[in-house]
PATORRO-60006 format. One record per atom (N, C-alpha, C, O): atom name; residue in three letters; x, z, y. Coordinates in steps of 0.1 Angstrom, whole numbers, always signed. Layout:
N
{site "CA"; "ALA"; {X; Z; Y}}
...
REM end
This chain:
85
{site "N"; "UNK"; {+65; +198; +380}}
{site "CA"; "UNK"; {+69; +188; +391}}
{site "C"; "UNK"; {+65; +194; +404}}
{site "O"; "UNK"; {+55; +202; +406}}
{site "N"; "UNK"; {+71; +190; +411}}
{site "CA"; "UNK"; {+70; +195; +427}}
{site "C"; "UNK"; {+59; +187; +432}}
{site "O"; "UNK"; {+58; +175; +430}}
{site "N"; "UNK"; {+48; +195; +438}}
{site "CA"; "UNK"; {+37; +187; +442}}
{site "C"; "UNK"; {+37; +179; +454}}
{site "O"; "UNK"; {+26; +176; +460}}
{site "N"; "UNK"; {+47; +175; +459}}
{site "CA"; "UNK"; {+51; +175; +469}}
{site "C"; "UNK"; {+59; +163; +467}}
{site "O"; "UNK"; {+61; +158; +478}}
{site "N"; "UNK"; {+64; +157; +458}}
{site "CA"; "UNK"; {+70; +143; +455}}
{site "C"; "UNK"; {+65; +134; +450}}
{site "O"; "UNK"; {+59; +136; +440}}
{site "N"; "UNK"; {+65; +124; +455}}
{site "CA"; "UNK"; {+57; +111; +460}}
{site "C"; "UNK"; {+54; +106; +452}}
{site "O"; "UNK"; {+47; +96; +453}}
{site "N"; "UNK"; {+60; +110; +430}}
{site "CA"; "UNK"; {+50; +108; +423}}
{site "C"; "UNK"; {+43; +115; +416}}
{site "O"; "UNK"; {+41; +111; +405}}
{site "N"; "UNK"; {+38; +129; +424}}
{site "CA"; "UNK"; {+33; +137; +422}}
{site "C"; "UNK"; {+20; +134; +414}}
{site "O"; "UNK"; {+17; +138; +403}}
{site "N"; "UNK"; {+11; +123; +425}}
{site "CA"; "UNK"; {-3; +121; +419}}
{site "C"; "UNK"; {-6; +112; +404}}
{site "O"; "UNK"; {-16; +112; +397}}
{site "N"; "UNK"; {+8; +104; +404}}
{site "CA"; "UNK"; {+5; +95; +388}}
{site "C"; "UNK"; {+11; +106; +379}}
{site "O"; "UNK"; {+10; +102; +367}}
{site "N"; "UNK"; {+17; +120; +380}}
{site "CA"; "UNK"; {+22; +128; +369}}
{site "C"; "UNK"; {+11; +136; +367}}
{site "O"; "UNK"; {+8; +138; +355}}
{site "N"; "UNK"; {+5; +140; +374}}
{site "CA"; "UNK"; {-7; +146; +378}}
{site "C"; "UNK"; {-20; +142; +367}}
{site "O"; "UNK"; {-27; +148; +359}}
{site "N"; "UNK"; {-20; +130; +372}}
{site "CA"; "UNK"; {-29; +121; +365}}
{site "C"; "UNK"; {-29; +116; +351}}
{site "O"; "UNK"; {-38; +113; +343}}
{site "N"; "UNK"; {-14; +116; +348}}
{site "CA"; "UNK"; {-8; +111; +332}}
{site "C"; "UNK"; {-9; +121; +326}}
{site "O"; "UNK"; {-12; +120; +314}}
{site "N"; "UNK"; {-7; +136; +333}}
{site "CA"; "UNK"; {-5; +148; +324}}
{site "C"; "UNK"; {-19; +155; +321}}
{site "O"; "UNK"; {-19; +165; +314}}
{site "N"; "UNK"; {-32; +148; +329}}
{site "CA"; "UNK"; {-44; +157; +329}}
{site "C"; "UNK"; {-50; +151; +315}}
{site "O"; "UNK"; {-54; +158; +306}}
{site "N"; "UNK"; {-48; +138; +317}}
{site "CA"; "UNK"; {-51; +125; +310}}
{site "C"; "UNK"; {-50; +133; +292}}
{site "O"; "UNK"; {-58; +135; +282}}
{site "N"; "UNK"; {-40; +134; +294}}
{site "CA"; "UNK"; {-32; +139; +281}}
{site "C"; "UNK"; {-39; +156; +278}}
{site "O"; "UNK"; {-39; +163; +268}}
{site "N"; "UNK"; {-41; +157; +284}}
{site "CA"; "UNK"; {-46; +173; +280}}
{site "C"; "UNK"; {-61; +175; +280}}
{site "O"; "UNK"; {-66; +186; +279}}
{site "N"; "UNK"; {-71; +162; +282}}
{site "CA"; "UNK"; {-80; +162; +280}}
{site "C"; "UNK"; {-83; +158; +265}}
{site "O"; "UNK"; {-93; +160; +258}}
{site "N"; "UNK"; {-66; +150; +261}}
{site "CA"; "UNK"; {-72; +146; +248}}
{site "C"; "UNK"; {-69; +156; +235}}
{site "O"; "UNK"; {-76; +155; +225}}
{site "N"; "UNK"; {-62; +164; +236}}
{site "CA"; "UNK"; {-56; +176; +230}}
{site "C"; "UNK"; {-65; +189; +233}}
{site "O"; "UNK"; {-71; +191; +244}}
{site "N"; "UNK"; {-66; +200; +222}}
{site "CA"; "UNK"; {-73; +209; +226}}
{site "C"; "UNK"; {-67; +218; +230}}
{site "O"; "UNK"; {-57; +222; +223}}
{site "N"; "UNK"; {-71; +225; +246}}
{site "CA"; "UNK"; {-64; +236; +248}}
{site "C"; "UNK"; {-71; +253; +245}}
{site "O"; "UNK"; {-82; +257; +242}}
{site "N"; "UNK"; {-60; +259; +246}}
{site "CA"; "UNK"; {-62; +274; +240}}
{site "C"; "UNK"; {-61; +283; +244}}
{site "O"; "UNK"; {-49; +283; +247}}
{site "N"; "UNK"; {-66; +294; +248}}
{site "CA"; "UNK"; {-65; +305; +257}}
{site "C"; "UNK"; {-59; +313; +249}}
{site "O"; "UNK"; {-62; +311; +237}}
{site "N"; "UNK"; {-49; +324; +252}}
{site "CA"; "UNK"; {-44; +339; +245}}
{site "C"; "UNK"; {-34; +331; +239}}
{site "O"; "UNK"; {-31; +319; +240}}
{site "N"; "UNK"; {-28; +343; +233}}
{site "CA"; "UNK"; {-16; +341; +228}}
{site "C"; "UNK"; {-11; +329; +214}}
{site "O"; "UNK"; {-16; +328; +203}}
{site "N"; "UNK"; {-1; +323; +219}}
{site "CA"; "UNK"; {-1; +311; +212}}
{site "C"; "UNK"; {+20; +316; +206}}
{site "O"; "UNK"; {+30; +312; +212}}
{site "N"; "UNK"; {+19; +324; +193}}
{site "CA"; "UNK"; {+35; +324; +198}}
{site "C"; "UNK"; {+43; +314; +192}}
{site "O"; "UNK"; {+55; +316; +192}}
{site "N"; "UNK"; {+38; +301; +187}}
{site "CA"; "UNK"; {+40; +291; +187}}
{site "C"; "UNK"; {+53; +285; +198}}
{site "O"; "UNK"; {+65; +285; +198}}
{site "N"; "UNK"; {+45; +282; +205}}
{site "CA"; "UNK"; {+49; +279; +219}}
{site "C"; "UNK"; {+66; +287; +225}}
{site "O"; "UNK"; {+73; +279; +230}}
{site "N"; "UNK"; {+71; +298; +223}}
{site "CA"; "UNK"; {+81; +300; +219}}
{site "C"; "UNK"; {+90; +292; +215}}
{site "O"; "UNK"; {+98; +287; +224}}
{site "N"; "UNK"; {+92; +287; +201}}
{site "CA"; "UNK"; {+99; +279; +198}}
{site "C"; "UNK"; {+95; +265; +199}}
{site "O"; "UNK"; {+101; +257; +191}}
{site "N"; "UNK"; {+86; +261; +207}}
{site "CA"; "UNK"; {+88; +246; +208}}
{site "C"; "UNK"; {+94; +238; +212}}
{site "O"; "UNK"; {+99; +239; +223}}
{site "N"; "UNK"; {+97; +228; +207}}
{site "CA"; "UNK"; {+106; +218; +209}}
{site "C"; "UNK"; {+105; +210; +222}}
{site "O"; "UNK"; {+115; +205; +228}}
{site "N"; "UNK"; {+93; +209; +227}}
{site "CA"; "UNK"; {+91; +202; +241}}
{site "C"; "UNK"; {+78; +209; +242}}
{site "O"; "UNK"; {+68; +210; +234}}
{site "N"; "UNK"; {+81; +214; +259}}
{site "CA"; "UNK"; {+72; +215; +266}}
{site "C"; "UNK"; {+69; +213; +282}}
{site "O"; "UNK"; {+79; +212; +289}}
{site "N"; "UNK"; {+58; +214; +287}}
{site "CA"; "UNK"; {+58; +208; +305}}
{site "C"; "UNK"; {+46; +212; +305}}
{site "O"; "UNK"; {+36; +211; +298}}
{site "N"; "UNK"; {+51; +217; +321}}
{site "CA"; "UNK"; {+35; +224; +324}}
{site "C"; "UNK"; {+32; +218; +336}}
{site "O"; "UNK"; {+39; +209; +341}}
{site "N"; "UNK"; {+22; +221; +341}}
{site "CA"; "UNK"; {+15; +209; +353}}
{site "C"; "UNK"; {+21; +213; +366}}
{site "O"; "UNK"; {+27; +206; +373}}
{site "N"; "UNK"; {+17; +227; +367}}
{site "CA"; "UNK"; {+22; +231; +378}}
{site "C"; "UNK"; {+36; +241; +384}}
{site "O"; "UNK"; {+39; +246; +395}}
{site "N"; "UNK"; {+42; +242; +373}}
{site "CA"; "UNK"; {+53; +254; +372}}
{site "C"; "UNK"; {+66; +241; +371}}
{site "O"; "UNK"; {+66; +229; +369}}
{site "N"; "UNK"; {+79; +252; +374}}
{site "CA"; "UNK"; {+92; +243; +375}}
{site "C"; "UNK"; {+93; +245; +361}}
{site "O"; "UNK"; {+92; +255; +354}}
{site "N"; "UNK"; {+97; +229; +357}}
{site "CA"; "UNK"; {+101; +226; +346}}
{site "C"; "UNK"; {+113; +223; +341}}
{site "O"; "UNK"; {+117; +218; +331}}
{site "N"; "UNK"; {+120; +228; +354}}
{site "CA"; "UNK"; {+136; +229; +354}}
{site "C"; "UNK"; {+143; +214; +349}}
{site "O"; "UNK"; {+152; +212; +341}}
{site "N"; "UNK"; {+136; +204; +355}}
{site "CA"; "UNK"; {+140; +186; +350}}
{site "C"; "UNK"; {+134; +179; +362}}
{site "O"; "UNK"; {+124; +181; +368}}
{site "N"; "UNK"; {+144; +171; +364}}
{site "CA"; "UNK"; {+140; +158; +378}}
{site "C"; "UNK"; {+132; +153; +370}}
{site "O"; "UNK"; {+132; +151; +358}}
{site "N"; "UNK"; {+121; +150; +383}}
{site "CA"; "UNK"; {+111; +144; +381}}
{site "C"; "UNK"; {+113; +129; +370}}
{site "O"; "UNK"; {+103; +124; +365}}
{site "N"; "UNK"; {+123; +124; +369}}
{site "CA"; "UNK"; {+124; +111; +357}}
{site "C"; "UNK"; {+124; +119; +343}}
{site "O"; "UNK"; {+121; +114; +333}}
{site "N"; "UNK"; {+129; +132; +345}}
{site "CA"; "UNK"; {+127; +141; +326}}
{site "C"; "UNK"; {+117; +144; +327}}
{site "O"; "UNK"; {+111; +146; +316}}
{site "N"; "UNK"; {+110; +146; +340}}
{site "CA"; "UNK"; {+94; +154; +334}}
{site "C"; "UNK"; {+82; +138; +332}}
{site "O"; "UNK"; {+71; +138; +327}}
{site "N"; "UNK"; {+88; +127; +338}}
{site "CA"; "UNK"; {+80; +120; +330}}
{site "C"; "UNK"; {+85; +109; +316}}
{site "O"; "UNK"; {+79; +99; +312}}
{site "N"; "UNK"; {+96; +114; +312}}
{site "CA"; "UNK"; {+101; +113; +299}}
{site "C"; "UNK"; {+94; +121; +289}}
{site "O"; "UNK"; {+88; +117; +279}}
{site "N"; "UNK"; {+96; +133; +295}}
{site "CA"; "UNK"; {+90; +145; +286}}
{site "C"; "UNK"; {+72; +141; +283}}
{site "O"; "UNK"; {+64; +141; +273}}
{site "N"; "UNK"; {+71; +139; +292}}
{site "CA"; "UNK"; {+52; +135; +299}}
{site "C"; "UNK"; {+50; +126; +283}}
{site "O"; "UNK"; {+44; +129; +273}}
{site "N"; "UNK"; {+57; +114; +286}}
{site "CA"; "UNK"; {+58; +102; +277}}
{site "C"; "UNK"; {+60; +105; +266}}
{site "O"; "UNK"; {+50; +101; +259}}
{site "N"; "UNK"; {+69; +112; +259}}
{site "CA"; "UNK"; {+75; +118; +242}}
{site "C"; "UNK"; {+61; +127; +241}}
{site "O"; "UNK"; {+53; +126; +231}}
{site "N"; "UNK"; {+58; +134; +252}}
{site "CA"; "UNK"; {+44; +145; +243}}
{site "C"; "UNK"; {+30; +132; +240}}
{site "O"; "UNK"; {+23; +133; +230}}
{site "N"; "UNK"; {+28; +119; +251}}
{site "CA"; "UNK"; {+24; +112; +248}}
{site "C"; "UNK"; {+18; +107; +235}}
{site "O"; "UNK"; {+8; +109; +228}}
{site "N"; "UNK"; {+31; +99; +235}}
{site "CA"; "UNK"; {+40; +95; +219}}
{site "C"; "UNK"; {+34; +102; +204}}
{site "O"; "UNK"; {+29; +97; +194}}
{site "N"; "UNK"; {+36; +113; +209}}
{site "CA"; "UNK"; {+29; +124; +196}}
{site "C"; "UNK"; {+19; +132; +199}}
{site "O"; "UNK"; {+21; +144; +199}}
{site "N"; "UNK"; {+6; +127; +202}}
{site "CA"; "UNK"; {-8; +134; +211}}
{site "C"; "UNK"; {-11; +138; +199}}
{site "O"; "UNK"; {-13; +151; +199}}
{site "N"; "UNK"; {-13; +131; +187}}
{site "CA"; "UNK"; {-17; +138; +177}}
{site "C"; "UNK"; {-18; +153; +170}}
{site "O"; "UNK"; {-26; +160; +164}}
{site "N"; "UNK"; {+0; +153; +177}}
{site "CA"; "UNK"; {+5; +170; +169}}
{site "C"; "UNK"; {+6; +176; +187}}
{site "O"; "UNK"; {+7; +188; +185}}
{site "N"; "UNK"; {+6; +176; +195}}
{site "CA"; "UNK"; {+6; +180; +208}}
{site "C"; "UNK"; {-4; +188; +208}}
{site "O"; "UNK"; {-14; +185; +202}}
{site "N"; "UNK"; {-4; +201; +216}}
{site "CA"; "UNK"; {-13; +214; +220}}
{site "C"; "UNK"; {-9; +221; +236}}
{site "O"; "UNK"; {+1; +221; +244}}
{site "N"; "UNK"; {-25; +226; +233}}
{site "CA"; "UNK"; {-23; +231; +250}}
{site "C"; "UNK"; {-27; +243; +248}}
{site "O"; "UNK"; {-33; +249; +239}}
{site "N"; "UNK"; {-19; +246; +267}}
{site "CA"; "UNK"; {-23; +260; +267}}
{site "C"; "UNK"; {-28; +263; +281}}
{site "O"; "UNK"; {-22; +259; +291}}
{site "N"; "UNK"; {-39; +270; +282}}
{site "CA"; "UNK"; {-47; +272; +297}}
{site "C"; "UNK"; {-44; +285; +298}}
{site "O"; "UNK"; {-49; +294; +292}}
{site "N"; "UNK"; {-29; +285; +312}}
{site "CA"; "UNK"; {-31; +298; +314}}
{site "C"; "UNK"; {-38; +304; +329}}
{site "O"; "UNK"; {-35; +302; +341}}
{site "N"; "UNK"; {-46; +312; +325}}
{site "CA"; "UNK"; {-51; +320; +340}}
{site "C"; "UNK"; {-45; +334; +342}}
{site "O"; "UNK"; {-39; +339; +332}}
{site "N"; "UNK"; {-45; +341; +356}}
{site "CA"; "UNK"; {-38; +348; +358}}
{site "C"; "UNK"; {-50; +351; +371}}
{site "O"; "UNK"; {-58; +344; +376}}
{site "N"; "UNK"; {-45; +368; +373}}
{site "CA"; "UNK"; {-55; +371; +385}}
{site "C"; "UNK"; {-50; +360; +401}}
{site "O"; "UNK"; {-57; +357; +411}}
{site "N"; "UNK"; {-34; +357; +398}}
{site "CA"; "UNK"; {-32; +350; +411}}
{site "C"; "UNK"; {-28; +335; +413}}
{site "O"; "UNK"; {-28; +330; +424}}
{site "N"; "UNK"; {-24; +328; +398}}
{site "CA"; "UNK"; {-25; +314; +395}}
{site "C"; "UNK"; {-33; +311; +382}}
{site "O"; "UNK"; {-42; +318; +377}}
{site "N"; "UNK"; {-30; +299; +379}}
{site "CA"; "UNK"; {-34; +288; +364}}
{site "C"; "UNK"; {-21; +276; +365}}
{site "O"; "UNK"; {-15; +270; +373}}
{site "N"; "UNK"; {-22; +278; +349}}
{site "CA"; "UNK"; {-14; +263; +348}}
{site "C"; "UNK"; {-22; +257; +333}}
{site "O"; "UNK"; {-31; +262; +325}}
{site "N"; "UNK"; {-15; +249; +333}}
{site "CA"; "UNK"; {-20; +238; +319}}
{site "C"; "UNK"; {-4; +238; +315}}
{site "O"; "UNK"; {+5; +234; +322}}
{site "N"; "UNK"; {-3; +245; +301}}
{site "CA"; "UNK"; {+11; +240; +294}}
{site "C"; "UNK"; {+6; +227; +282}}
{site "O"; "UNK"; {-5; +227; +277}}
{site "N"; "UNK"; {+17; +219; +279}}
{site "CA"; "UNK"; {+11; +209; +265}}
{site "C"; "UNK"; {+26; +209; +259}}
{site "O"; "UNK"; {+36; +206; +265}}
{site "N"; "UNK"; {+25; +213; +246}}
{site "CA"; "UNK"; {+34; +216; +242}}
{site "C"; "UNK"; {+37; +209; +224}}
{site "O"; "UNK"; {+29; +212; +215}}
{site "N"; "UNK"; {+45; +203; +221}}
{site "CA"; "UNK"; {+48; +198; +208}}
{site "C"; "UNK"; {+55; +212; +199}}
{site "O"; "UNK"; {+66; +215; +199}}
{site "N"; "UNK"; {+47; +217; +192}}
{site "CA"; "UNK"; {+53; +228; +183}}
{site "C"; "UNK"; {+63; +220; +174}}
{site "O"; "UNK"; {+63; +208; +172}}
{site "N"; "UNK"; {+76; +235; +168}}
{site "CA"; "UNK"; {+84; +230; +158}}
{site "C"; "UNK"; {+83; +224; +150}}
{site "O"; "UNK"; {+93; +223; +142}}
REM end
């Protein structure tokens, strides 16, 4: 989501929310590849902001089977949370 739209801070908040409760994972996950749904915190998720809090909602929905991934980089980070196949 665009940090920059005005419901930037409740997606922000719903999506940290959710990845605090799921364990995240550093390195390679090739999982994640074929996942069925995924959204990352900070990167284009290529969906108006009403699919990325649909999407937000469905990974919700299934926190159970939901995983993350913390990626760092010498020049960003993001948080992906992702529902495997």
């Amino acid at each position: 989501m665009n940090i920059e739209d005005p419901r930037w801070e409740e997606y922000e908040t719903k999506f940290r929310d959710l990845a605090e409760r799921v364990p995240l994972q550093k390195g390679p996950q090739p999982e994640l590849a074929s996942a069925k749904l995924f959204l990352c915190l900070y990167g284009d998720n290529a969906m108006s902001p009403e699919q990325e809090f649909d999407a937000l909602n469905r990974l919700e929905k299934a926190a159970d089977s939901v995983r993350g991934a913390e990626i760092l980089t010498a020049y960003w980070e993001d948080i992906l949370l992702y529902l495997p196949n």
